[in-house]
mmCIF file as gemmi writes it, N, C-alpha and C atoms, coordinates in Angstrom:
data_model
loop_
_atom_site.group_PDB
_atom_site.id
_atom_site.type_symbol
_atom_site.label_atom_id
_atom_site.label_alt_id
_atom_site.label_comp_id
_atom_site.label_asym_id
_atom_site.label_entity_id
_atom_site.label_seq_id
_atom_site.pdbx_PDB_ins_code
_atom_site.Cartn_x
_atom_site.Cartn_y
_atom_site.Cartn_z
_atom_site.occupancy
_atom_site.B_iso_or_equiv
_atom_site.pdbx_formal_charge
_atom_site.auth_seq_id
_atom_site.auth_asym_id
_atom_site.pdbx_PDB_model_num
ATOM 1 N N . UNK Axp A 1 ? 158.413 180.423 74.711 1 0 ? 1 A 1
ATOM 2 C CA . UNK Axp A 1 ? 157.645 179.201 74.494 1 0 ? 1 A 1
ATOM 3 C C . UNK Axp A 1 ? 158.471 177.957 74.836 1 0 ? 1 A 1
ATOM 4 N N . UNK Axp A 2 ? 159.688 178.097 74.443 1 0 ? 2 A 1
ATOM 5 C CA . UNK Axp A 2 ? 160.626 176.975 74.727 1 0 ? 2 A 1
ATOM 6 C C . UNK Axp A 2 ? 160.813 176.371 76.119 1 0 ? 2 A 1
ATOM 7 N N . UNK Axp A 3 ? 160.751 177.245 77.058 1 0 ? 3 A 1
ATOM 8 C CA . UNK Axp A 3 ? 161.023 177.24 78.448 1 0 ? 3 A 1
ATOM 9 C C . UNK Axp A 3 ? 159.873 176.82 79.128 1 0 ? 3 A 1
ATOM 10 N N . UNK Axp A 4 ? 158.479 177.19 78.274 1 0 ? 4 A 1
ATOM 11 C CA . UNK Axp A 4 ? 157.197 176.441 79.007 1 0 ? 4 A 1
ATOM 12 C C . UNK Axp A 4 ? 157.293 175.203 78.544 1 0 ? 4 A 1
ATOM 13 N N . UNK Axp A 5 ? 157.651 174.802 77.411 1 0 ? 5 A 1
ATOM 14 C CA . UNK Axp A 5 ? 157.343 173.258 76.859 1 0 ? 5 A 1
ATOM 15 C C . UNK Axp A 5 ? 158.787 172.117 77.755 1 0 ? 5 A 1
ATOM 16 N N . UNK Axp A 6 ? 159.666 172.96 78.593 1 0 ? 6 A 1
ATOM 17 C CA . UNK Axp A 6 ? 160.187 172.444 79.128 1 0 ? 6 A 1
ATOM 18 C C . UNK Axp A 6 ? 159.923 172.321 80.895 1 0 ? 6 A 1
ATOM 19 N N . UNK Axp A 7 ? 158.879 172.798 80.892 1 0 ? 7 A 1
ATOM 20 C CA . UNK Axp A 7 ? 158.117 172.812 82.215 1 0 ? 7 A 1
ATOM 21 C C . UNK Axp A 7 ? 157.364 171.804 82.275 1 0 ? 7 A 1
ATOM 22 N N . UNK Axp A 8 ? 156.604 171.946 80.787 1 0 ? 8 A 1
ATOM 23 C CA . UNK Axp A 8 ? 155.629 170.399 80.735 1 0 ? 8 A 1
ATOM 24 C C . UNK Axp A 8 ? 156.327 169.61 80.439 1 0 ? 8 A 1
ATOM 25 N N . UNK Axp A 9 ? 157.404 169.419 80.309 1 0 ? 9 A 1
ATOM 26 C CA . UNK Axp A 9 ? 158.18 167.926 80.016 1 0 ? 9 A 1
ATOM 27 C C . UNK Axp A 9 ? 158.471 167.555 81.337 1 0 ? 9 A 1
ATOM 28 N N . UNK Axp A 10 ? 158.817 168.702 82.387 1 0 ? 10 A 1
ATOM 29 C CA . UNK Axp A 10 ? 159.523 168.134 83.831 1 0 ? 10 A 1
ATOM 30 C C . UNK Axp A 10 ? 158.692 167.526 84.556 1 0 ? 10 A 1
ATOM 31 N N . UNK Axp A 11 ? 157.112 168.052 84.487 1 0 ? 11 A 1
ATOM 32 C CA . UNK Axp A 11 ? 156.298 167.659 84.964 1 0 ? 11 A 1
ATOM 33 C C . UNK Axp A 11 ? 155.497 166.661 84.314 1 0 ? 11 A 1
ATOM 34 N N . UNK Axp A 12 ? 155.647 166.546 83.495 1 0 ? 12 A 1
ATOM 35 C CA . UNK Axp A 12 ? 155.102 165.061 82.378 1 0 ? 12 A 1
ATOM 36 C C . UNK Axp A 12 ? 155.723 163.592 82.969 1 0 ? 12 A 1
ATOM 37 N N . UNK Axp A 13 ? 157.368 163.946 82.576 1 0 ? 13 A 1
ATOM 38 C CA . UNK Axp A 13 ? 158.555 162.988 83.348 1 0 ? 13 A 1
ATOM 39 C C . UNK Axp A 13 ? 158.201 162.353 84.699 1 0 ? 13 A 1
ATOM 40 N N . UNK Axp A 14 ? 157.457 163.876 85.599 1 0 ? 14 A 1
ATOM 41 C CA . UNK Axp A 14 ? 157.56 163.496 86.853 1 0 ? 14 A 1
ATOM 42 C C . UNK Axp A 14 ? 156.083 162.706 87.134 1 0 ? 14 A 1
ATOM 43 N N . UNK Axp A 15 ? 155.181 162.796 86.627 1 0 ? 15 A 1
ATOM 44 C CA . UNK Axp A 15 ? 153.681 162.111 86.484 1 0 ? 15 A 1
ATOM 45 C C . UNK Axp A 15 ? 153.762 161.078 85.837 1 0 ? 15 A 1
ATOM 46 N N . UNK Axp A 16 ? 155.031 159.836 85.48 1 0 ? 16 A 1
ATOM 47 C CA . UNK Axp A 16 ? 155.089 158.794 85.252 1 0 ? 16 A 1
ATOM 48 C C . UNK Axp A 16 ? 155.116 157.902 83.85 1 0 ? 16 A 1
ATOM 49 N N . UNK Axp A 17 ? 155.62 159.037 82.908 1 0 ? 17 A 1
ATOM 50 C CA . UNK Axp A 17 ? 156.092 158.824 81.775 1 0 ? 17 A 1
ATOM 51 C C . UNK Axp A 17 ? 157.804 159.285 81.614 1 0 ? 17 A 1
ATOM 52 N N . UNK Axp A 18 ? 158.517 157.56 80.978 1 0 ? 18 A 1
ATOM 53 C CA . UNK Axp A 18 ? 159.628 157.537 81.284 1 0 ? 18 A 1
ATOM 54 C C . UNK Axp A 18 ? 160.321 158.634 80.144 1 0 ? 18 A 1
ATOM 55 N N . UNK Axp A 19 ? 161.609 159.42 80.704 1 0 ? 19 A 1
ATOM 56 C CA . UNK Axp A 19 ? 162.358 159.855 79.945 1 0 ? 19 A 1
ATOM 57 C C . UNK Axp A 19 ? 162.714 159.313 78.453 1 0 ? 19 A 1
ATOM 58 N N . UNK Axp A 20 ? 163.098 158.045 78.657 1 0 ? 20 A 1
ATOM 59 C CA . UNK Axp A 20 ? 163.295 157.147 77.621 1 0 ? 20 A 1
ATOM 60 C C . UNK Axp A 20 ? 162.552 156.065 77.157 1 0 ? 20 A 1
ATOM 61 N N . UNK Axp A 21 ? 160.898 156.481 77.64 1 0 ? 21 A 1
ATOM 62 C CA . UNK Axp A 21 ? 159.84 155.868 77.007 1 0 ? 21 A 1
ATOM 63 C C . UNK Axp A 21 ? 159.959 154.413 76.776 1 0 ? 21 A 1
ATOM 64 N N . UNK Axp A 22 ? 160.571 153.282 77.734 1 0 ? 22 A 1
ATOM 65 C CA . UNK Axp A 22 ? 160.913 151.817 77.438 1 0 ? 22 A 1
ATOM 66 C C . UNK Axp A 22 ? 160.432 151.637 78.813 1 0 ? 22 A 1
ATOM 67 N N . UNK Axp A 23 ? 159.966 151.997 79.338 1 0 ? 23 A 1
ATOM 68 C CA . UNK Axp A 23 ? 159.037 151.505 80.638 1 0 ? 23 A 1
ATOM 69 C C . UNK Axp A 23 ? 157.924 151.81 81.498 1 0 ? 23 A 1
ATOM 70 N N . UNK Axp A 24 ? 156.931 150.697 81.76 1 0 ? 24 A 1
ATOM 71 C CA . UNK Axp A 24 ? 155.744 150.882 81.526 1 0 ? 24 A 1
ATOM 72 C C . UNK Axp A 24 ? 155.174 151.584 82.749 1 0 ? 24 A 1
ATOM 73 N N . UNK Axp A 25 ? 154.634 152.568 82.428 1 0 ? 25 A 1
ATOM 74 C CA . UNK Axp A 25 ? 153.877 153.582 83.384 1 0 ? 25 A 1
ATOM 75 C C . UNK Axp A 25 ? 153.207 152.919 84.277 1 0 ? 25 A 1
ATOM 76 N N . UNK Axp A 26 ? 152.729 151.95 84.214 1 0 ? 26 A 1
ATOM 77 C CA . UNK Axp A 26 ? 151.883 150.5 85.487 1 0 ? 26 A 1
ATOM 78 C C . UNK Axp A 26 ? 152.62 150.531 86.231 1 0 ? 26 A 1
ATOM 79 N N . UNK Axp A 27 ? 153.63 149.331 85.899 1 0 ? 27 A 1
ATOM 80 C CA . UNK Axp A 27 ? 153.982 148.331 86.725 1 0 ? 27 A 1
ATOM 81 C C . UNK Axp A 27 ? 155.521 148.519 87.138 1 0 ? 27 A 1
ATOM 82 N N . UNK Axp A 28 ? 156.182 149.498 85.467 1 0 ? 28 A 1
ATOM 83 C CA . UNK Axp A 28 ? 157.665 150.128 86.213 1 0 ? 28 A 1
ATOM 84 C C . UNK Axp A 28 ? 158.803 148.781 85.423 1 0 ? 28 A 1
ATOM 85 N N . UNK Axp A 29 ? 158.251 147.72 84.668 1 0 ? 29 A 1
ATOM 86 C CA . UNK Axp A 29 ? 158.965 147.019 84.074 1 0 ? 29 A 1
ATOM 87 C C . UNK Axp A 29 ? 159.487 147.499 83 1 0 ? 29 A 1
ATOM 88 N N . UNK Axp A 30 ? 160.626 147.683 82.68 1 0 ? 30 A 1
ATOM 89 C CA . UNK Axp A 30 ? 161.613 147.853 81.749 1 0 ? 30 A 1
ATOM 90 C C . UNK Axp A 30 ? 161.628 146.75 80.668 1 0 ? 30 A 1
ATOM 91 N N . UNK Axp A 31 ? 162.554 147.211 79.483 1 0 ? 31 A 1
ATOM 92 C CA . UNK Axp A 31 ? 162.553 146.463 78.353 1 0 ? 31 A 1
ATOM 93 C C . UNK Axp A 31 ? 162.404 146.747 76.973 1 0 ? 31 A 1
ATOM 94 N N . UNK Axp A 32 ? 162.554 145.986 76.015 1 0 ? 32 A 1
ATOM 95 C CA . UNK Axp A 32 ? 162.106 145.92 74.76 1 0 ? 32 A 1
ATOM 96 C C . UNK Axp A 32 ? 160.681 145.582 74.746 1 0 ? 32 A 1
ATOM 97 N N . UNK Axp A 33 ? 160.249 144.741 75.682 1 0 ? 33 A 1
ATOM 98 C CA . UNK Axp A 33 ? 158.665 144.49 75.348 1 0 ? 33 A 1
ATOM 99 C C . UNK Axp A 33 ? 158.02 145.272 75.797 1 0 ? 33 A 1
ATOM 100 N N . UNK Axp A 34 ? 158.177 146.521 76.196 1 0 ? 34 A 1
ATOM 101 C CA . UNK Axp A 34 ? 157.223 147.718 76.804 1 0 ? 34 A 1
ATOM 102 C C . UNK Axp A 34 ? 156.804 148.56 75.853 1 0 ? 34 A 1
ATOM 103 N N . UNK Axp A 35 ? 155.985 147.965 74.976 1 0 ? 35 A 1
ATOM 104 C CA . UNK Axp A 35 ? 155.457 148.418 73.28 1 0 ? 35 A 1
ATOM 105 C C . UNK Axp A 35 ? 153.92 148.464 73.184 1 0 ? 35 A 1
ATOM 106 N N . UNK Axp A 36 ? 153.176 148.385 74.13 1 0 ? 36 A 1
ATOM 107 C CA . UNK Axp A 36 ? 151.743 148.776 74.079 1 0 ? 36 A 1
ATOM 108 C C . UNK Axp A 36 ? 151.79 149.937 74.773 1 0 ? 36 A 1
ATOM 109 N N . UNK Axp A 37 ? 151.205 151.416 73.401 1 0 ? 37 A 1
ATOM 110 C CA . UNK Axp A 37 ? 151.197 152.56 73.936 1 0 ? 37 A 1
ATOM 111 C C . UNK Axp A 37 ? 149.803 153.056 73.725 1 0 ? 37 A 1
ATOM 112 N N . UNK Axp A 38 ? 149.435 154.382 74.821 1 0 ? 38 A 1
ATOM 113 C CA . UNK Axp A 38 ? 148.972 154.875 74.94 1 0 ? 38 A 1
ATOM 114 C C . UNK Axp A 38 ? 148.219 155.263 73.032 1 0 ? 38 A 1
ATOM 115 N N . UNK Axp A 39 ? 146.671 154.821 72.667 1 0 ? 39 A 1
ATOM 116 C CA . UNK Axp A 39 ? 146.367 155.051 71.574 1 0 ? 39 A 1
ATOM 117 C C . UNK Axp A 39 ? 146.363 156.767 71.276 1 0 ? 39 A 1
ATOM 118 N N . UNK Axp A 40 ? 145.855 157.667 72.498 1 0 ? 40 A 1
ATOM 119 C CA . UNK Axp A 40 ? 145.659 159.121 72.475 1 0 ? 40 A 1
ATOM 120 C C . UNK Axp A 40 ? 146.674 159.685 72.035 1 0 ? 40 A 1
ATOM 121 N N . UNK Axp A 41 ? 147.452 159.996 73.267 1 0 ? 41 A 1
ATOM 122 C CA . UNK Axp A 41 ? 148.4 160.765 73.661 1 0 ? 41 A 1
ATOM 123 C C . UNK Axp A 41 ? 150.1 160.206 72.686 1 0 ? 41 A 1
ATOM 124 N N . UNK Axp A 42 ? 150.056 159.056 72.782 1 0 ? 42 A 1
ATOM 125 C CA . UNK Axp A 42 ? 151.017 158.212 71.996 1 0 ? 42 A 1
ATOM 126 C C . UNK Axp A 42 ? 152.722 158.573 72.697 1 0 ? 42 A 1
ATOM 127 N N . UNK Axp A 43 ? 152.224 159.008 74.055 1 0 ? 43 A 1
ATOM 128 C CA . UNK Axp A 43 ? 153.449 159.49 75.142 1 0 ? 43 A 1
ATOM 129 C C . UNK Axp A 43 ? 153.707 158.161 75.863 1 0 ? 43 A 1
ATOM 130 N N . UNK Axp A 44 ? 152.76 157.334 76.103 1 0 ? 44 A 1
ATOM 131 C CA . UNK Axp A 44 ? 152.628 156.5 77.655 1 0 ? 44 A 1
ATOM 132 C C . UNK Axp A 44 ? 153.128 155.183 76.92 1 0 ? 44 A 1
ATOM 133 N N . UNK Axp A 45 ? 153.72 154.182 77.468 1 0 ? 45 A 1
ATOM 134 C CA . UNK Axp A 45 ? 154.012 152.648 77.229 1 0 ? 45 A 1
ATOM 135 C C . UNK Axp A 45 ? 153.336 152.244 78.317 1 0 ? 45 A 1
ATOM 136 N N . UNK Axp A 46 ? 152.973 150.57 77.58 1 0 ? 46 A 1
ATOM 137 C CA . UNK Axp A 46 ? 152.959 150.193 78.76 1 0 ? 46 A 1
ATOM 138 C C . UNK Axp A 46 ? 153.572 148.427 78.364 1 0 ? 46 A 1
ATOM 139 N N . UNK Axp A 47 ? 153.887 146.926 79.269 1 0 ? 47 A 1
ATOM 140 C CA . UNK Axp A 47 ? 154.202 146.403 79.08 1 0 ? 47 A 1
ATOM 141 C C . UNK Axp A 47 ? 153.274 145.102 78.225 1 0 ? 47 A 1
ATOM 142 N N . UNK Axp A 48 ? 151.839 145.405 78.148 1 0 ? 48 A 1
ATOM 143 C CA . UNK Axp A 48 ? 150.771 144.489 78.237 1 0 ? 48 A 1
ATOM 144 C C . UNK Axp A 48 ? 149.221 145.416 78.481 1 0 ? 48 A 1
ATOM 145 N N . UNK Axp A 49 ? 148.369 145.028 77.771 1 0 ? 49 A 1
ATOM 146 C CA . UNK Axp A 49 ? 146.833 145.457 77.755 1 0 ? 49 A 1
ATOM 147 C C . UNK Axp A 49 ? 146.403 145.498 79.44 1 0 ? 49 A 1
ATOM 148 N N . UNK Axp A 50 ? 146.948 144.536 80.011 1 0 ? 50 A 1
ATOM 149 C CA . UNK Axp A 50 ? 146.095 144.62 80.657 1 0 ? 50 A 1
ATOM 150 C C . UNK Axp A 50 ? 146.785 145.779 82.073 1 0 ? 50 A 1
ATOM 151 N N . UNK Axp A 51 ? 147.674 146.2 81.722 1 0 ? 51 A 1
ATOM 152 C CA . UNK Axp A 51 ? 148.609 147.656 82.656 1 0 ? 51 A 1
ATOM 153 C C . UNK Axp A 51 ? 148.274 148.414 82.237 1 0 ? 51 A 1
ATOM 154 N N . UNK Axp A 52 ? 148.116 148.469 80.721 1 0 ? 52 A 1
ATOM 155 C CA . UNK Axp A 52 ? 147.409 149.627 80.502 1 0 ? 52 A 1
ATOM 156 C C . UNK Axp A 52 ? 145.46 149.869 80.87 1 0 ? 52 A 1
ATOM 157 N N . UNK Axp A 53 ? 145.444 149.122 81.132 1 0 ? 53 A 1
ATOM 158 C CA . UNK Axp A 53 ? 143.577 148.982 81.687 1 0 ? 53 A 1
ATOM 159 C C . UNK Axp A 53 ? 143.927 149.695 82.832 1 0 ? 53 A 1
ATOM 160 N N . UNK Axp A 54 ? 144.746 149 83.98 1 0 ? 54 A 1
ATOM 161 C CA . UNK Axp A 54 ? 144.408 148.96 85.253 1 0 ? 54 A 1
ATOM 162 C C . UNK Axp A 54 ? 145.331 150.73 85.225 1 0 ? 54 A 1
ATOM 163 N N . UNK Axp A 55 ? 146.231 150.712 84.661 1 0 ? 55 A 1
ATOM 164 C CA . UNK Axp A 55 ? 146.597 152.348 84.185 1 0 ? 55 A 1
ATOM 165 C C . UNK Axp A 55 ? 145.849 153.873 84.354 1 0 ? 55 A 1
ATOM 166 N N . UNK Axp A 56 ? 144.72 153.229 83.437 1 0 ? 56 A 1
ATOM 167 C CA . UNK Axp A 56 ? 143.626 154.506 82.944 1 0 ? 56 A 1
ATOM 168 C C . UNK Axp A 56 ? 143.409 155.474 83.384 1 0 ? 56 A 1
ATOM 169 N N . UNK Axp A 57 ? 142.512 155.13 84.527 1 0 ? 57 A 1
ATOM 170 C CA . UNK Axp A 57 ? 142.146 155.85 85.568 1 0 ? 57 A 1
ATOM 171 C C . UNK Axp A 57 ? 143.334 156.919 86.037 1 0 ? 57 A 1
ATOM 172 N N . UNK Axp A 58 ? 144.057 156.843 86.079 1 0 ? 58 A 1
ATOM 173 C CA . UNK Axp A 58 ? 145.278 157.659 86.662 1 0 ? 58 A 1
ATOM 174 C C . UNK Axp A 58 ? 145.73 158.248 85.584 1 0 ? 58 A 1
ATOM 175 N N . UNK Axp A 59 ? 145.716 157.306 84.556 1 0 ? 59 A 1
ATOM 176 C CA . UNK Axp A 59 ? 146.628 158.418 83.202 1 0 ? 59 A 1
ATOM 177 C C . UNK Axp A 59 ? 145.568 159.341 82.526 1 0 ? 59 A 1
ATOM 178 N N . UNK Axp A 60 ? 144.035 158.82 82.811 1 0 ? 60 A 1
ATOM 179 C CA . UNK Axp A 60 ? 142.813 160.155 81.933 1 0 ? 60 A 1
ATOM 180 C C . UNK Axp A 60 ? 143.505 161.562 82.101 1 0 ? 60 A 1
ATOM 181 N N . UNK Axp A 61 ? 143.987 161.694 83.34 1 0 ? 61 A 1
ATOM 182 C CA . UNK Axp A 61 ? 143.96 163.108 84.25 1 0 ? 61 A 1
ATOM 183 C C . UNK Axp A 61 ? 145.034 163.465 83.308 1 0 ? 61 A 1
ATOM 184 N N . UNK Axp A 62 ? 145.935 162.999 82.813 1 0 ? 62 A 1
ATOM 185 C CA . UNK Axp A 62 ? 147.085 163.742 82.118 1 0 ? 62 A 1
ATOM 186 C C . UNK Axp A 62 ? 147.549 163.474 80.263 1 0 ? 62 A 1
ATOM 187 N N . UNK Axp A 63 ? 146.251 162.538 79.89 1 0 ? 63 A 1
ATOM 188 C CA . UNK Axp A 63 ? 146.4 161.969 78.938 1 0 ? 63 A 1
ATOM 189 C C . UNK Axp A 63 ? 146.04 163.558 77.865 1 0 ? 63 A 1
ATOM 190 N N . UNK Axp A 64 ? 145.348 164.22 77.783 1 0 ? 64 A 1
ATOM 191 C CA . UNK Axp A 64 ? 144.962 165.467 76.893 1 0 ? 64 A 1
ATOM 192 C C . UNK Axp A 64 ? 146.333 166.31 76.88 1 0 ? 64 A 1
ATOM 193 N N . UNK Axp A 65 ? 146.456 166.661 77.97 1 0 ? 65 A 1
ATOM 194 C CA . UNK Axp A 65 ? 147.974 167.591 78.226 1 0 ? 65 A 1
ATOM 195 C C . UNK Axp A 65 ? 148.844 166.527 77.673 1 0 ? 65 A 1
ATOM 196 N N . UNK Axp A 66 ? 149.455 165.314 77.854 1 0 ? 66 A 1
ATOM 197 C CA . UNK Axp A 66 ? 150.648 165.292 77.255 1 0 ? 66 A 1
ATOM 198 C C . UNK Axp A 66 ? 150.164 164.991 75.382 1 0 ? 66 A 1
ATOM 199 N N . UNK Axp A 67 ? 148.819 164.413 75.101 1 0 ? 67 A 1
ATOM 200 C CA . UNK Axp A 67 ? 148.896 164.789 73.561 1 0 ? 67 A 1
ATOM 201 C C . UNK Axp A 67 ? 148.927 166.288 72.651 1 0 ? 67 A 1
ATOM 202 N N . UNK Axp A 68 ? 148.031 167.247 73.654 1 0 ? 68 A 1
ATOM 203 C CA . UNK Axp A 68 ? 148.456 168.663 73.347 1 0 ? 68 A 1
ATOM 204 C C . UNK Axp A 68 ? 150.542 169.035 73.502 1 0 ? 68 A 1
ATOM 205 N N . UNK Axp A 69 ? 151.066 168.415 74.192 1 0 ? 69 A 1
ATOM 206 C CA . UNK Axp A 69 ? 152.171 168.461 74.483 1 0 ? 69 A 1
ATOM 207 C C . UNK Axp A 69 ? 153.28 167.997 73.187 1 0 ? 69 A 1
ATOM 208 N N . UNK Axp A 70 ? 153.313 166.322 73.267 1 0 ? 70 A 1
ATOM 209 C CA . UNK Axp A 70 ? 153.353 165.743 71.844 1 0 ? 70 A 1
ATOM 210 C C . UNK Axp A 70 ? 153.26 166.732 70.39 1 0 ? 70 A 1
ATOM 211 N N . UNK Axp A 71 ? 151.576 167.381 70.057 1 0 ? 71 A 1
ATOM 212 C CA . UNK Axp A 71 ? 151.771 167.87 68.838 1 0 ? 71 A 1
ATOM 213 C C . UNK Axp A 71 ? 152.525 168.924 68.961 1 0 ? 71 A 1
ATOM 214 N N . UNK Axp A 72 ? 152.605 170.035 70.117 1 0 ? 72 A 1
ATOM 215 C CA . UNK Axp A 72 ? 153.217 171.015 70.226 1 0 ? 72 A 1
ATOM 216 C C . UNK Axp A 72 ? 154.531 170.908 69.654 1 0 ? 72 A 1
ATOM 217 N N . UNK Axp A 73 ? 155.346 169.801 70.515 1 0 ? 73 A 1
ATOM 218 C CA . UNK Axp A 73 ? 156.839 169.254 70.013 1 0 ? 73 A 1
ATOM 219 C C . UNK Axp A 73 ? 156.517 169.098 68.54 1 0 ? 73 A 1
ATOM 220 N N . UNK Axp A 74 ? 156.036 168.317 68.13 1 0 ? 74 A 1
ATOM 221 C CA . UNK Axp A 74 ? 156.264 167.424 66.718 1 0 ? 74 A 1
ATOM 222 C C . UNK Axp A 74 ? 155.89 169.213 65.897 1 0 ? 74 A 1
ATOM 223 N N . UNK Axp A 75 ? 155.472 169.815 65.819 1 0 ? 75 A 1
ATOM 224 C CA . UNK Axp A 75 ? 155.061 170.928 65.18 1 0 ? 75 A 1
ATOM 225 C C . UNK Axp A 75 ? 156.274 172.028 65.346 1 0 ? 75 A 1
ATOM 226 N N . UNK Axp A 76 ? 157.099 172.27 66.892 1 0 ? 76 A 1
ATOM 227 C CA . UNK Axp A 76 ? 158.096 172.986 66.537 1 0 ? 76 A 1
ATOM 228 C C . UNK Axp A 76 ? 159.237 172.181 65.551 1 0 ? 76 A 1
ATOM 229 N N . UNK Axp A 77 ? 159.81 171.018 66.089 1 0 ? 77 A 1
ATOM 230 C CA . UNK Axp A 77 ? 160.458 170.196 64.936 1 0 ? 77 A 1
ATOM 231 C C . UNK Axp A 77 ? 160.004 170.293 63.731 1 0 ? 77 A 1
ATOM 232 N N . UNK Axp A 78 ? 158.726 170.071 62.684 1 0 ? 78 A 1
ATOM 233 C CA . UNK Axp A 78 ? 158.408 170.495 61.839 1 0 ? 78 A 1
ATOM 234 C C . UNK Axp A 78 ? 159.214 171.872 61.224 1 0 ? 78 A 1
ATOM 235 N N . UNK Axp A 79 ? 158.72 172.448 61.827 1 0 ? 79 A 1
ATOM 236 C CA . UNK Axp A 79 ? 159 173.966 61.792 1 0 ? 79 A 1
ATOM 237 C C . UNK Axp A 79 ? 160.393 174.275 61.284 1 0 ? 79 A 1
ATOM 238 N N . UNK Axp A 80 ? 161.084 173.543 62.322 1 0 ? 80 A 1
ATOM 239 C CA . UNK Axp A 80 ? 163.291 173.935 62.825 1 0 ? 80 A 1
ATOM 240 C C . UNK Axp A 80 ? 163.396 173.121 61.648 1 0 ? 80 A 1
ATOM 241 N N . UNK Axp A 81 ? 162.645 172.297 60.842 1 0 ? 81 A 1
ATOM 242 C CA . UNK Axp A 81 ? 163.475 171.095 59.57 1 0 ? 81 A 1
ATOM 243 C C . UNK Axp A 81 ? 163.393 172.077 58.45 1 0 ? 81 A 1
């Protein structure tokens, strides 16, 4: 199981959610102010409402998979505490 949830991370990473989650899947701006996230999935930043609008469309396609992804993680951590 470990080795698939690290498949969907490579490919999560690579579909435009940052490693270190401080930059916005839009526009690619970095920062502390890259704090409007994704309400679903709670994977995606973005810098401002309105990146995340023009966003959408592109992130629907992957927004279910990375929140199925998300609880998966948060549930093995659960688990390992």
């Amino acid at each position: 199981m470990k080795m698939h949830l690290v498949l969907l991370n490579d490919m999560i990473i690579s579909d435009g959610v940052s490693a270190d989650n401080k930059t916005c899947a839009n526009c690619g701006k970095e920062g502390s102010d890259v704090t409007n996230t994704c309400n679903k999935c709670k994977s995606v930043k973005y810098c401002n409402a309105a990146c995340k609008k023009k966003h959408r469309q592109k992130h629907k396609k992957q927004c279910e998979r990375l929140r199925q992804v998300t609880e998966l993680h948060l549930s093995l951590i659960h688990i390992s505490e």
